[in-house]
N, CA, C and O atoms as a Tinker XYZ file with bonds, in Angstrom:
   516  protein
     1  N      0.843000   -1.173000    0.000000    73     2
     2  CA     0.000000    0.000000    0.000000    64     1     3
     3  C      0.897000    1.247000    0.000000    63     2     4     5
     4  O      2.105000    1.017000   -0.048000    81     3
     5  N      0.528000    2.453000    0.043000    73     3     6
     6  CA     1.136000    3.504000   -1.169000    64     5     7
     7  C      0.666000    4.823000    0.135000    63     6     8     9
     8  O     -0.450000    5.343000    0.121000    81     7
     9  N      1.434000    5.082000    0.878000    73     7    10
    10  CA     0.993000    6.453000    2.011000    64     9    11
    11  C      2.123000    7.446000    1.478000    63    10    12    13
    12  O      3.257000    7.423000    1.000000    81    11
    13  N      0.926000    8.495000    1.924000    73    11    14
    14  CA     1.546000   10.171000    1.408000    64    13    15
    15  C      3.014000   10.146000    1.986000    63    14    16    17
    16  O      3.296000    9.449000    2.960000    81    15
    17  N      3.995000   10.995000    1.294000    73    15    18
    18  CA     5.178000   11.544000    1.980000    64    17    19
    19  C      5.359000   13.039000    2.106000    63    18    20    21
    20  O      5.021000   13.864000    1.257000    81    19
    21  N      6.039000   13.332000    3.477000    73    19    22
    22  CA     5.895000   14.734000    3.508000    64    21    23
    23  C      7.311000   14.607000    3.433000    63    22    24    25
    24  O      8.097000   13.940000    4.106000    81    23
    25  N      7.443000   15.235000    2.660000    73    23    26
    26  CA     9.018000   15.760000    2.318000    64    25    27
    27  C      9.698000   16.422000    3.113000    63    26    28    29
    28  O     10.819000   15.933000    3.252000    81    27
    29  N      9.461000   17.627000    3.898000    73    27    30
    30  CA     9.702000   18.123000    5.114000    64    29    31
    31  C     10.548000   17.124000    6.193000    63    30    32    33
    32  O     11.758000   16.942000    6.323000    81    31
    33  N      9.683000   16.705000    6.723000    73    31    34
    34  CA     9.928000   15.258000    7.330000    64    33    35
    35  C     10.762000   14.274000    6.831000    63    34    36    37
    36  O     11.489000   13.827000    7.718000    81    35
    37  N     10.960000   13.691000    5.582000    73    35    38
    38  CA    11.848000   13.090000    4.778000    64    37    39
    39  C     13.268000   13.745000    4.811000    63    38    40    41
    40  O     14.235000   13.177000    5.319000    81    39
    41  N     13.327000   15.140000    4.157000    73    39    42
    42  CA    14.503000   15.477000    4.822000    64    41    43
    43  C     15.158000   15.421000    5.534000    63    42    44    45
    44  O     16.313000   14.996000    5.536000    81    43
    45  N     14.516000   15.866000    6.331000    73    43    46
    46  CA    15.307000   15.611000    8.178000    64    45    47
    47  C     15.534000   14.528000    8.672000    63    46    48    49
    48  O     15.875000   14.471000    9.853000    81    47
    49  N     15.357000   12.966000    7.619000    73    47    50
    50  CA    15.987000   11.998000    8.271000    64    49    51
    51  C     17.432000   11.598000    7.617000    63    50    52    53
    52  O     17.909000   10.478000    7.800000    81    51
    53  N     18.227000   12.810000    6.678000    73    51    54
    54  CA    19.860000   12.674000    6.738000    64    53    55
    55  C     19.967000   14.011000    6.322000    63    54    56    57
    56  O     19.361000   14.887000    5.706000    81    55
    57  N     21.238000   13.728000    7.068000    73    55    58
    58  CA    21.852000   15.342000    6.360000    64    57    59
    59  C     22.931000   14.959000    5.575000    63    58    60    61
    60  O     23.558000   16.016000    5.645000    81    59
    61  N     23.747000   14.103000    4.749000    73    59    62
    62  CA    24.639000   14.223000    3.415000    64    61    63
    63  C     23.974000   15.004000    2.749000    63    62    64    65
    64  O     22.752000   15.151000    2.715000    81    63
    65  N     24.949000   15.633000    2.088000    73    63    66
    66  CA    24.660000   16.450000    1.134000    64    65    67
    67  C     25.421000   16.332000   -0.518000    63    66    68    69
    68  O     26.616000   16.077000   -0.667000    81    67
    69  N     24.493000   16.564000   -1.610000    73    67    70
    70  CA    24.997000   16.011000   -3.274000    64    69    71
    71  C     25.224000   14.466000   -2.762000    63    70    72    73
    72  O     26.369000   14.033000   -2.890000    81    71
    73  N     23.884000   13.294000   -1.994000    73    71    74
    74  CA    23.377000   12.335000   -1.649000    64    73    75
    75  C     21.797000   12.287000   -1.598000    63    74    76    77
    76  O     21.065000   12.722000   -0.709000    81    75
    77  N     21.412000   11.564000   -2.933000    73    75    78
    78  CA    19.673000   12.157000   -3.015000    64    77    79
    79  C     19.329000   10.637000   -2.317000    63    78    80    81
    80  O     19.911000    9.553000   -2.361000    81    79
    81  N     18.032000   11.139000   -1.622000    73    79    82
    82  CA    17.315000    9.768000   -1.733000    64    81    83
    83  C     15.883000    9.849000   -2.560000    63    82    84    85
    84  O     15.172000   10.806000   -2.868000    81    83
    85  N     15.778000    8.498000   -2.773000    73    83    86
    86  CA    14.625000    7.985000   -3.434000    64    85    87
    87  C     13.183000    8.389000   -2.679000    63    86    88    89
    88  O     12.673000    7.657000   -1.831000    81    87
    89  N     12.544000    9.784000   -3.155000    73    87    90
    90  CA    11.009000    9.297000   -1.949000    64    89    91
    91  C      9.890000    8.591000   -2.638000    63    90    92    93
    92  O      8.916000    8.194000   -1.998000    81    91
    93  N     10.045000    8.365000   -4.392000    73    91    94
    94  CA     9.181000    7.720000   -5.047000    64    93    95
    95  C      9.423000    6.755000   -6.006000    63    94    96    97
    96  O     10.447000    6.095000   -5.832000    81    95
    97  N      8.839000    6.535000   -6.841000    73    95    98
    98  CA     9.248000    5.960000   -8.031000    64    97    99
    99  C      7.588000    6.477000   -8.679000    63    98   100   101
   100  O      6.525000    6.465000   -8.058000    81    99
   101  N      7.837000    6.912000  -10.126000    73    99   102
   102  CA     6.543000    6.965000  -11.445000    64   101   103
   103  C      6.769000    6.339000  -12.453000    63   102   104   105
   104  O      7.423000    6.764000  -13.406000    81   103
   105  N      6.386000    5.530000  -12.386000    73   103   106
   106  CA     6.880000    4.800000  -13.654000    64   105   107
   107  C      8.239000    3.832000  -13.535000    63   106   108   109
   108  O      8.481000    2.833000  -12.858000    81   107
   109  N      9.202000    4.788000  -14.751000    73   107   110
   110  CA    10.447000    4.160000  -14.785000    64   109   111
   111  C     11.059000    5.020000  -14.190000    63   110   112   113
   112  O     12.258000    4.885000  -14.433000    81   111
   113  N     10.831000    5.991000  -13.413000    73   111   114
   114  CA    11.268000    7.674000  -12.807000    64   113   115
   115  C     11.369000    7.399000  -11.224000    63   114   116   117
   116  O     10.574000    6.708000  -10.586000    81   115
   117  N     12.523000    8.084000  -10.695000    73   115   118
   118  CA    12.857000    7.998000   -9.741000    64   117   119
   119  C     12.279000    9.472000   -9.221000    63   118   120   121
   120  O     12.499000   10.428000   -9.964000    81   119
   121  N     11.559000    9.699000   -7.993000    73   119   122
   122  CA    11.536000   10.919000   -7.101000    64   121   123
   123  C     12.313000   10.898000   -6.450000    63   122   124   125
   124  O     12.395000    9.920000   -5.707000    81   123
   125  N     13.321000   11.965000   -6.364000    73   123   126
   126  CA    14.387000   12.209000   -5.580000    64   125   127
   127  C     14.528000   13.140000   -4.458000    63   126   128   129
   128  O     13.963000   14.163000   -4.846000    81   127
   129  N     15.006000   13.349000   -3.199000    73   127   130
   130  CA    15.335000   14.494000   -2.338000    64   129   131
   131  C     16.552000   14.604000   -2.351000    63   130   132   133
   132  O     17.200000   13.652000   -2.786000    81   131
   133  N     17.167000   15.672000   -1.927000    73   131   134
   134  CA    18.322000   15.857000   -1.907000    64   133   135
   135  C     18.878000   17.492000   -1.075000    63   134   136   137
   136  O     18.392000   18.604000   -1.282000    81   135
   137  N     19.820000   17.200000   -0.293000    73   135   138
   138  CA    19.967000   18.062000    0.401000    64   137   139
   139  C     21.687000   19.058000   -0.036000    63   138   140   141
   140  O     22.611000   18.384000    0.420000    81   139
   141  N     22.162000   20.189000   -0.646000    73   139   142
   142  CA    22.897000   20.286000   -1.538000    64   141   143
   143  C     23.411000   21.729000   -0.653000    63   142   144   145
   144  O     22.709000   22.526000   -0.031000    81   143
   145  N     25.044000   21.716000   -0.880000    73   143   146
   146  CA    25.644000   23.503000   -0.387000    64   145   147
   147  C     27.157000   22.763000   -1.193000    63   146   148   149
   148  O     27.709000   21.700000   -1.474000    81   147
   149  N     27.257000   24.130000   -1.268000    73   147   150
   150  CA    28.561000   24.233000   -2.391000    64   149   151
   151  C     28.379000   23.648000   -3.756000    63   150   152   153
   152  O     27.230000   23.552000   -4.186000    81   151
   153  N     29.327000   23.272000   -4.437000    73   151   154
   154  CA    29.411000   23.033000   -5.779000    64   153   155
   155  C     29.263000   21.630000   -6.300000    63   154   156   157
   156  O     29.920000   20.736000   -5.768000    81   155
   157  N     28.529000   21.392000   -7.204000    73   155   158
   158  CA    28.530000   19.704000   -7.724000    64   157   159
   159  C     29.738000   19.776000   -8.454000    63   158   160   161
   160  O     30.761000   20.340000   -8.067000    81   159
   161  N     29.552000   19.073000   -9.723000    73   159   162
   162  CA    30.345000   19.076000  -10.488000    64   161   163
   163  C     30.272000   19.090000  -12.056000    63   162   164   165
   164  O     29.292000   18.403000  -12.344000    81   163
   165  N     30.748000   19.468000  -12.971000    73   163   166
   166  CA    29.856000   19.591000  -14.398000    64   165   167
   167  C     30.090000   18.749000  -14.797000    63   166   168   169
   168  O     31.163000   18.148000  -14.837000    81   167
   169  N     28.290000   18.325000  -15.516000    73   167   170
   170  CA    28.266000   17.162000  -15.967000    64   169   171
   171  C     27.532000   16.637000  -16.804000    63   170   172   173
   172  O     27.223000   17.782000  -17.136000    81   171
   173  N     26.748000   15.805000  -17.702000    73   171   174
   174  CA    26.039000   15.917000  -18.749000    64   173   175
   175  C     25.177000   14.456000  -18.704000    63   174   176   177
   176  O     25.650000   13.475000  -18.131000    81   175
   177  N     24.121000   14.435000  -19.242000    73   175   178
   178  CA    23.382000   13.177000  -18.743000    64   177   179
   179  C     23.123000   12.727000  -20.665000    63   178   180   181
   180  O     22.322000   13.365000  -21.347000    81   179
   181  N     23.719000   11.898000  -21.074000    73   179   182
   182  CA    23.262000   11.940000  -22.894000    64   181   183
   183  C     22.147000   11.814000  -23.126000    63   182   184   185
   184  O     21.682000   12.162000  -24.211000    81   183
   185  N     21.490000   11.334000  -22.257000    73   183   186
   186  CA    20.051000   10.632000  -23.041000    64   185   187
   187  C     18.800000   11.243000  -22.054000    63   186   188   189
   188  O     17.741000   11.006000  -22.634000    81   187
   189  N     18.601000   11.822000  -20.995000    73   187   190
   190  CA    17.617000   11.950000  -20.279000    64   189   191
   191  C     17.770000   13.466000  -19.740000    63   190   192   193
   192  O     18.845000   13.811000  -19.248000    81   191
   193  N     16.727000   14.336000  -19.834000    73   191   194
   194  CA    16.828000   15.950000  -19.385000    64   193   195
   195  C     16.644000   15.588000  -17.915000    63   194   196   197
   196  O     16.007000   14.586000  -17.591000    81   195
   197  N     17.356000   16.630000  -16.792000    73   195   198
   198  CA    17.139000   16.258000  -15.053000    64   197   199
   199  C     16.282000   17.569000  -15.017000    63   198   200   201
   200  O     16.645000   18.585000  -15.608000    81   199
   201  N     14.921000   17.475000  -14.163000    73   199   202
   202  CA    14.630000   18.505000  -13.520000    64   201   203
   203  C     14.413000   18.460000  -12.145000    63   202   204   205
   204  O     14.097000   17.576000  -11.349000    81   203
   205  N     14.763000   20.096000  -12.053000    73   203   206
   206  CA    15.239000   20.379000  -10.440000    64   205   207
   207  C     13.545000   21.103000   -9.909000    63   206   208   209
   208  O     12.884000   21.785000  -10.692000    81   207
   209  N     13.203000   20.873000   -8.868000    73   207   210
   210  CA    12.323000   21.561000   -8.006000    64   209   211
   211  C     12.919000   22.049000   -6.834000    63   210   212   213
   212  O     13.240000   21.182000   -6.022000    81   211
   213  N     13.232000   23.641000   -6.433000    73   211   214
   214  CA    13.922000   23.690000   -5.379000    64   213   215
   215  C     12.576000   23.935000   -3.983000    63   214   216   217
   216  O     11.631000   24.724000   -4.010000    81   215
   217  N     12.875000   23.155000   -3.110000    73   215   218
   218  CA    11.695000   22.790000   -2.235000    64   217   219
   219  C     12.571000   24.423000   -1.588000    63   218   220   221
   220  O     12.151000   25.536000   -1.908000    81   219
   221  N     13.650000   24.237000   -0.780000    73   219   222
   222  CA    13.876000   25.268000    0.369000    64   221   223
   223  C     15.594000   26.062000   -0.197000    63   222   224   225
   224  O     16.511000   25.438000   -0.732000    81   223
   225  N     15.582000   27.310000    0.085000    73   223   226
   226  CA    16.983000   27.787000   -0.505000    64   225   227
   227  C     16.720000   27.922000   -1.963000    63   226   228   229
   228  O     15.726000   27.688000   -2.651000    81   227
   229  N     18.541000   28.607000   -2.363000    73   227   230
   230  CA    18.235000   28.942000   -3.877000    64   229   231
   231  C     19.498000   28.178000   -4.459000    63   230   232   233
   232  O     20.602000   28.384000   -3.954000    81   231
   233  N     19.345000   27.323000   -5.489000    73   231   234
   234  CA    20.193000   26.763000   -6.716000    64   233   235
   235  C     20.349000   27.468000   -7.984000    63   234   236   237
   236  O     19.514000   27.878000   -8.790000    81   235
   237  N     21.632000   27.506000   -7.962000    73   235   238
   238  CA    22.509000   28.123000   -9.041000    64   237   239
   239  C     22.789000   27.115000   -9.805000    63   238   240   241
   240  O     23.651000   26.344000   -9.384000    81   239
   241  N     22.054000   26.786000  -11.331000    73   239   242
   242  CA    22.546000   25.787000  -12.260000    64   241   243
   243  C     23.574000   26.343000  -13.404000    63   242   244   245
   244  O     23.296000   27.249000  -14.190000    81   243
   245  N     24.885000   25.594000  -13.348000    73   243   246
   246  CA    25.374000   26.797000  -14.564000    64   245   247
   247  C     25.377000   26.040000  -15.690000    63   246   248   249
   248  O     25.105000   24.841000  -15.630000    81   247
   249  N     25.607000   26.495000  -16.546000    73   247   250
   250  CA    25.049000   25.540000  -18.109000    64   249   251
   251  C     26.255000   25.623000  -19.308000    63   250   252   253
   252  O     26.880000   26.638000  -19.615000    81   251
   253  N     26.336000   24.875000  -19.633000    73   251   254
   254  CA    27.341000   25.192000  -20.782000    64   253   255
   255  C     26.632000   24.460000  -22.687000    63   254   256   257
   256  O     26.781000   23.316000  -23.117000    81   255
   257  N     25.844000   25.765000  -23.451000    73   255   258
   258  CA    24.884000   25.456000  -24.079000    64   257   259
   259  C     26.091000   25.929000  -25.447000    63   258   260   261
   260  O     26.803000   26.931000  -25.516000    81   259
   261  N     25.989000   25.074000  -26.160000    73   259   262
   262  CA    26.460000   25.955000  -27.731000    64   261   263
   263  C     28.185000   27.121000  -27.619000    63   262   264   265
   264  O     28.641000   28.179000  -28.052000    81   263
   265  N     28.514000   26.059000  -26.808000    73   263   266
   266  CA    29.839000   27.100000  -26.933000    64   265   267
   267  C     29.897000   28.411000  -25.872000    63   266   268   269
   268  O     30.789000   29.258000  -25.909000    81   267
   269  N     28.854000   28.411000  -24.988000    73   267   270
   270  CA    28.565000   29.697000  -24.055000    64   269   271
   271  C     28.399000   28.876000  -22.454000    63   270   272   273
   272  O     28.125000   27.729000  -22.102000    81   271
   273  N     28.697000   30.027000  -21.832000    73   271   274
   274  CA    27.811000   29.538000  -20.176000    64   273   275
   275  C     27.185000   30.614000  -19.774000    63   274   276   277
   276  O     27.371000   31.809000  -20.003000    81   275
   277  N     26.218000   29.890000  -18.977000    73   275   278
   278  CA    25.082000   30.976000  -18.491000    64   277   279
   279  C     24.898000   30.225000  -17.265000    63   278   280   281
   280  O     25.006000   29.015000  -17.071000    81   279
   281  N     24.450000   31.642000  -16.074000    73   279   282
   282  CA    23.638000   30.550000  -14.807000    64   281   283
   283  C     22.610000   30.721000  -14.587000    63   282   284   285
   284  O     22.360000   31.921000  -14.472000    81   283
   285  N     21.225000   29.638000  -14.360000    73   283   286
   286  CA    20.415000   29.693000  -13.805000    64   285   287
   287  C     20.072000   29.710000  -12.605000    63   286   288   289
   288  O     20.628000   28.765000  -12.048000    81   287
   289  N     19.162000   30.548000  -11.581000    73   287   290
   290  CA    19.412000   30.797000  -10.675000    64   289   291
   291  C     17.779000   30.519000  -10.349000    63   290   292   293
   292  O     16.940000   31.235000  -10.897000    81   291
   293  N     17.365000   29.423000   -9.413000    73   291   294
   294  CA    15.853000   28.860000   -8.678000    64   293   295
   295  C     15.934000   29.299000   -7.458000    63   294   296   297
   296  O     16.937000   29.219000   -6.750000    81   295
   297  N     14.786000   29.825000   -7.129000    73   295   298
   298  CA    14.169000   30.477000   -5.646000    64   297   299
   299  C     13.148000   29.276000   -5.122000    63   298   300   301
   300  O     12.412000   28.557000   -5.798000    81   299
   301  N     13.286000   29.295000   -4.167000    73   299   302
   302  CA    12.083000   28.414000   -3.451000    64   301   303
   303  C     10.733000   28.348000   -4.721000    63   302   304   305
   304  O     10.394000   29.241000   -5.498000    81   303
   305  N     10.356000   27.414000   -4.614000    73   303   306
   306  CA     9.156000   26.937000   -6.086000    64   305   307
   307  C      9.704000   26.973000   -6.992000    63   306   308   309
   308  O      8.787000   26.459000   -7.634000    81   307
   309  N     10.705000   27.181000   -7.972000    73   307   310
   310  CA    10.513000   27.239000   -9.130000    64   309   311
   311  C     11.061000   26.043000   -9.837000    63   310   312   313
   312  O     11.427000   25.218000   -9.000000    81   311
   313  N     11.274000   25.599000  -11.178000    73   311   314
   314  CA    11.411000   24.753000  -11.701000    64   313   315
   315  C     12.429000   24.757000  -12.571000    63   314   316   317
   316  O     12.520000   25.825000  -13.177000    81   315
   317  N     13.643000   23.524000  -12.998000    73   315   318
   318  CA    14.325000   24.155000  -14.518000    64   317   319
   319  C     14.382000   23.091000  -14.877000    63   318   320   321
   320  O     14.352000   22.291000  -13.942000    81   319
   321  N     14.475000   22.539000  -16.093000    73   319   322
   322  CA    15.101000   21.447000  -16.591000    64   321   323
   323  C     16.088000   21.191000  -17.209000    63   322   324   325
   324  O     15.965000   21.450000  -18.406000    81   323
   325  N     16.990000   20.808000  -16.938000    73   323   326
   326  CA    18.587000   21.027000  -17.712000    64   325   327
   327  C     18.588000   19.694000  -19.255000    63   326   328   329
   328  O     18.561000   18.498000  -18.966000    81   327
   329  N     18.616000   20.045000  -20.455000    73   327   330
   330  CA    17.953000   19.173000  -21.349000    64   329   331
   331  C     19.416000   18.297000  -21.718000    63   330   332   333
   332  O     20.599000   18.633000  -21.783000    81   331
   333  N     18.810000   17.231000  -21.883000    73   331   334
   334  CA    19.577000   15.768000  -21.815000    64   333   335
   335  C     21.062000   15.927000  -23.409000    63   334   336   337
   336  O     20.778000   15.882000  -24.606000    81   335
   337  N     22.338000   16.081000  -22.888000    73   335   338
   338  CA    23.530000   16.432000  -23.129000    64   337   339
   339  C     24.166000   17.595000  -23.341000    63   338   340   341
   340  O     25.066000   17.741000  -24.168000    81   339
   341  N     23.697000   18.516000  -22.561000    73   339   342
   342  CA    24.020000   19.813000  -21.815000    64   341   343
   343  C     25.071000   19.726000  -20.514000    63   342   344   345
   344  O     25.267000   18.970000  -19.563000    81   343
   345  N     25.581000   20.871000  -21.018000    73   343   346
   346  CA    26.264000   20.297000  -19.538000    64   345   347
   347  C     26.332000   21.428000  -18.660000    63   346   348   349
   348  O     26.725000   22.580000  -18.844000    81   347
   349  N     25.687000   20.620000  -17.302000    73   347   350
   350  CA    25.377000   21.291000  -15.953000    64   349   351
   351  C     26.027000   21.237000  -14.884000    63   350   352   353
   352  O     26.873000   20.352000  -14.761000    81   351
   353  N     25.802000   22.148000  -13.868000    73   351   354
   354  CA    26.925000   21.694000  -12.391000    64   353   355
   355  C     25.777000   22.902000  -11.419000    63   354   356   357
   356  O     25.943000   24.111000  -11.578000    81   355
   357  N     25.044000   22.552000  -10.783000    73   355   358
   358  CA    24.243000   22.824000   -9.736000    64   357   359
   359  C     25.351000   23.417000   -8.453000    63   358   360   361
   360  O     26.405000   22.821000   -8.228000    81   359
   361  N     24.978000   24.533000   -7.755000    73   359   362
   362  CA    25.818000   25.025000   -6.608000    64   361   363
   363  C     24.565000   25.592000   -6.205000    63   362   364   365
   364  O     23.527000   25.835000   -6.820000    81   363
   365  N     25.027000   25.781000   -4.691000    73   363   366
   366  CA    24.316000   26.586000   -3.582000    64   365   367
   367  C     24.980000   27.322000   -2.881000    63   366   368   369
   368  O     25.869000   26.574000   -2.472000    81   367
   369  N     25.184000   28.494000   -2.378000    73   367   370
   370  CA    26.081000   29.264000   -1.671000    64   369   371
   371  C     25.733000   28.767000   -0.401000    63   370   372   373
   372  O     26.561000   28.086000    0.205000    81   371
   373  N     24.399000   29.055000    0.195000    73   371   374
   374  CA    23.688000   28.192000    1.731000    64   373   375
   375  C     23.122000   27.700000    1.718000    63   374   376   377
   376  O     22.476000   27.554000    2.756000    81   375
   377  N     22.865000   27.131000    0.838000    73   375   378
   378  CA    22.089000   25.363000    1.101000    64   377   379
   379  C     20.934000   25.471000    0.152000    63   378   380   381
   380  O     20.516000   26.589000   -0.149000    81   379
   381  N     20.367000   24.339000   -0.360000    73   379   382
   382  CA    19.016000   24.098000   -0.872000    64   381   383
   383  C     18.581000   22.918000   -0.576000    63   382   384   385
   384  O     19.460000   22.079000   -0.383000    81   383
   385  N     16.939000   22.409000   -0.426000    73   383   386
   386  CA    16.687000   21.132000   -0.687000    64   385   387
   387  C     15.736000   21.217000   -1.859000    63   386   388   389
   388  O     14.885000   22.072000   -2.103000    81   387
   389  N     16.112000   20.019000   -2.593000    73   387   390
   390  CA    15.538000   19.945000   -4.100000    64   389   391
   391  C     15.064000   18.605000   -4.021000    63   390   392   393
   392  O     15.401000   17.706000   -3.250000    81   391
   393  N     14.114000   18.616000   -5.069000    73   391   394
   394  CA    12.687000   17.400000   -5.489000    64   393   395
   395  C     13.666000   17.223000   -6.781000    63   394   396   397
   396  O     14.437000   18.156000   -7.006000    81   395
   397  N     13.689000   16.034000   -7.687000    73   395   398
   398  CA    14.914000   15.725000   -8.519000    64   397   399
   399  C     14.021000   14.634000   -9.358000    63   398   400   401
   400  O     13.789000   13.609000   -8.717000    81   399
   401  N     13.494000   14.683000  -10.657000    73   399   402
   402  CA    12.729000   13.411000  -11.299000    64   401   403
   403  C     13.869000   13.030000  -12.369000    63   402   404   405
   404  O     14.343000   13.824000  -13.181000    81   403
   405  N     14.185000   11.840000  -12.247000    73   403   406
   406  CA    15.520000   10.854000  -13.072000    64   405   407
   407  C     15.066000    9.713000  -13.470000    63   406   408   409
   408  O     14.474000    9.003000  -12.657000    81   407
   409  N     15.254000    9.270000  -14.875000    73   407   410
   410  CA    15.012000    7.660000  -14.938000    64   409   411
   411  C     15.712000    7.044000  -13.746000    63   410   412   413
   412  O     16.604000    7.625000  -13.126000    81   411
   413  N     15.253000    5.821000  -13.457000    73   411   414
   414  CA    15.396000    5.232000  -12.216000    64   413   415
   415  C     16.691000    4.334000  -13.128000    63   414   416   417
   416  O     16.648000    3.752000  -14.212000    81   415
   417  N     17.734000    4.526000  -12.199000    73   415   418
   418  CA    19.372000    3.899000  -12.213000    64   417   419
   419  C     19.906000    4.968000  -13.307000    63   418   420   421
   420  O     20.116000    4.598000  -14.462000    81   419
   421  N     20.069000    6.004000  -12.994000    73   419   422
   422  CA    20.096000    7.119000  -13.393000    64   421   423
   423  C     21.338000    7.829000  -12.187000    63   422   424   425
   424  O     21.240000    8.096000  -10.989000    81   423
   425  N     22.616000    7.971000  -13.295000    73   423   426
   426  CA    24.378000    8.253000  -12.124000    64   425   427
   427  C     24.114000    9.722000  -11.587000    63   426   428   429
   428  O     23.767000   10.359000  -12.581000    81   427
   429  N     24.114000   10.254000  -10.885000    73   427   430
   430  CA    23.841000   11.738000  -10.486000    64   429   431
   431  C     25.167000   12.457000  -10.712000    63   430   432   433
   432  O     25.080000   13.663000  -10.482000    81   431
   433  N     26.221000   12.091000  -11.052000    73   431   434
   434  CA    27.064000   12.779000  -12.167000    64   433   435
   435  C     27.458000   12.742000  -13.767000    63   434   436   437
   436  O     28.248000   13.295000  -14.532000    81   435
   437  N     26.237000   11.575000  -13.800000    73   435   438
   438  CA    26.092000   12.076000  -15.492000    64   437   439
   439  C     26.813000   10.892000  -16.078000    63   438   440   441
   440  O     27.677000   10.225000  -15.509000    81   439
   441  N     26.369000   10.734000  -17.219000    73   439   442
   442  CA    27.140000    9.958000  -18.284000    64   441   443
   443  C     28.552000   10.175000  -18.686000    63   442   444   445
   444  O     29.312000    9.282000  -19.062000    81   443
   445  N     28.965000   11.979000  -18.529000    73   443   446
   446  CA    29.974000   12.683000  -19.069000    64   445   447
   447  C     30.261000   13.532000  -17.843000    63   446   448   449
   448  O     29.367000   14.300000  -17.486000    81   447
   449  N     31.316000   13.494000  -17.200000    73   447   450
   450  CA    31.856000   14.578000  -15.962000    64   449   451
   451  C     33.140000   14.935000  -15.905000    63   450   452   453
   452  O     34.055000   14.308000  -16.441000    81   451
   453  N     33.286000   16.226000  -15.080000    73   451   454
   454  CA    34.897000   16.184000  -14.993000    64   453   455
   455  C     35.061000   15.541000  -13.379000    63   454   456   457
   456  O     34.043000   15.169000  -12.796000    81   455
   457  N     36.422000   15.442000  -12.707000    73   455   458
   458  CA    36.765000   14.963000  -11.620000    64   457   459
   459  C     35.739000   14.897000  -10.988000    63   458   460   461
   460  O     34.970000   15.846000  -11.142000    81   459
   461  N     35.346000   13.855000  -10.104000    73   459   462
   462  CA    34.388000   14.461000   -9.037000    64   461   463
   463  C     34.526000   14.460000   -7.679000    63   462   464   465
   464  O     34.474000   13.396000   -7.062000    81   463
   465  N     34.768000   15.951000   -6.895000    73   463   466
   466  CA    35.050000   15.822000   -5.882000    64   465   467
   467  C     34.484000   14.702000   -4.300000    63   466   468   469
   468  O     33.507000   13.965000   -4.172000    81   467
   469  N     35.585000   15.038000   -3.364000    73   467   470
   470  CA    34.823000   13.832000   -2.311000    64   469   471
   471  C     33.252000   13.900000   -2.034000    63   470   472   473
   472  O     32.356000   13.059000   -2.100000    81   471
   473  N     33.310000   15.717000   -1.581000    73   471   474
   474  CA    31.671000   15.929000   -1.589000    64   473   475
   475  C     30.861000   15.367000   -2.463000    63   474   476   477
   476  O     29.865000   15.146000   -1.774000    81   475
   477  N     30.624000   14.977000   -3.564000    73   475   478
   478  CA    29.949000   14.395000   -4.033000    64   477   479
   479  C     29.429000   12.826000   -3.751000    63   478   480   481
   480  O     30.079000   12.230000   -2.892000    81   479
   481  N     28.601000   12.276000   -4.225000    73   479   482
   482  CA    28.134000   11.185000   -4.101000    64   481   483
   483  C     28.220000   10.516000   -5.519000    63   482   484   485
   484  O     27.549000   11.110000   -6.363000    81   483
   485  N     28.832000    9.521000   -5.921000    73   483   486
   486  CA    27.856000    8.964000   -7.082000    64   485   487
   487  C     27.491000    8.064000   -7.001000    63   486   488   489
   488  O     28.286000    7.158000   -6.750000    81   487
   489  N     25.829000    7.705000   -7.189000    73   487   490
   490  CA    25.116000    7.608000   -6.463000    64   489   491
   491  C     23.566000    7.025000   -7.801000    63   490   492   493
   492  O     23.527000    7.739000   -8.803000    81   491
   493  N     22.780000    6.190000   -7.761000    73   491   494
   494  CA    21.988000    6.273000   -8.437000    64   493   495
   495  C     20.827000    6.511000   -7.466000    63   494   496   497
   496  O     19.667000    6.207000   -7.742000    81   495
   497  N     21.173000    7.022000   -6.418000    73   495   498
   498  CA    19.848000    7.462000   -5.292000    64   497   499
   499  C     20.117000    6.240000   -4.119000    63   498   500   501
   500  O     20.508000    5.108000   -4.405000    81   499
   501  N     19.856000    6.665000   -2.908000    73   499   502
   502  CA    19.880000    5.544000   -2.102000    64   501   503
   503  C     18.699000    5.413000   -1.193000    63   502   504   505
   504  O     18.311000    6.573000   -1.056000    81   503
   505  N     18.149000    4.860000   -0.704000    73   503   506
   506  CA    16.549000    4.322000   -0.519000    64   505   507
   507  C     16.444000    5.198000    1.183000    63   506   508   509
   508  O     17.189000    5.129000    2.161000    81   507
   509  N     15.255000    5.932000    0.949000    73   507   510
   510  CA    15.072000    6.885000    2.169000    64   509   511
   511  C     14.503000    5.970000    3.557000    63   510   512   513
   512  O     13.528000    5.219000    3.550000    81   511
   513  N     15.202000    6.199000    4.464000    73   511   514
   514  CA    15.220000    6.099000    5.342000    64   513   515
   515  C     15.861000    4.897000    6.151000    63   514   516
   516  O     15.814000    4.887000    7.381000    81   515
């Protein structure tokens, strides 16, 4: 049987951070949480676009589109989708928690990355709680 999750609550049972967990599954789609400060790492997913929901805090996505970079910058609610072989690297100056929809077994540094620091996780999500 299938009970509501409050995300709120979900959070607060880890604090790693660029370490999502799983709070759903749709389909073949993973629902993700994730609790994030400082810098990921740039990275590119070939085949699948990631979108971010920032639940709390603000995420800085920077993008590297056509030979250019640009940053996107999410406030509490808003939405982006970074489209599938783009390459992205998510930062937070003080923190964010983000809602994250990924095909399920889906690397959270991408198909294509540079180094990835310790902070990071890679990670295809690890099961909440």
């Amino acid at each position: 049987m299938t009970e509501p999750i409050d995300l709120a609550e979900a959070l607060s049972t880890f604090d790693e951070l660029w370490s999502p967990r799983i709070a759903a599954r749709v389909n073949d789609y993973d629902v993700r949480i994730a609790k994030v400060k400082g810098v990921h790492v740039w990275h590119a997913h070939d085949d699948t676009d990631e979108f971010f929901l920032v639940l709390d805090g603000v995420l800085d996505i920077a993008l590297r589109e056509q030979g250019t970079e640009r940053v996107v910058t999410l406030n509490r609610g808003e939405v982006f989708v970074a489209p599938h072989g783009t390459g992205h690297r998510p930062s937070s100056v003080d923190g964010a928690s983000l809602l994250l929809f990924e095909p399920t077994g889906t690397v959270t540094v991408g198909d294509r990355h540079e180094q990835v620091p310790d902070h990071v996780d890679v990670t295809v999500g690890h099961r909440l709680g």
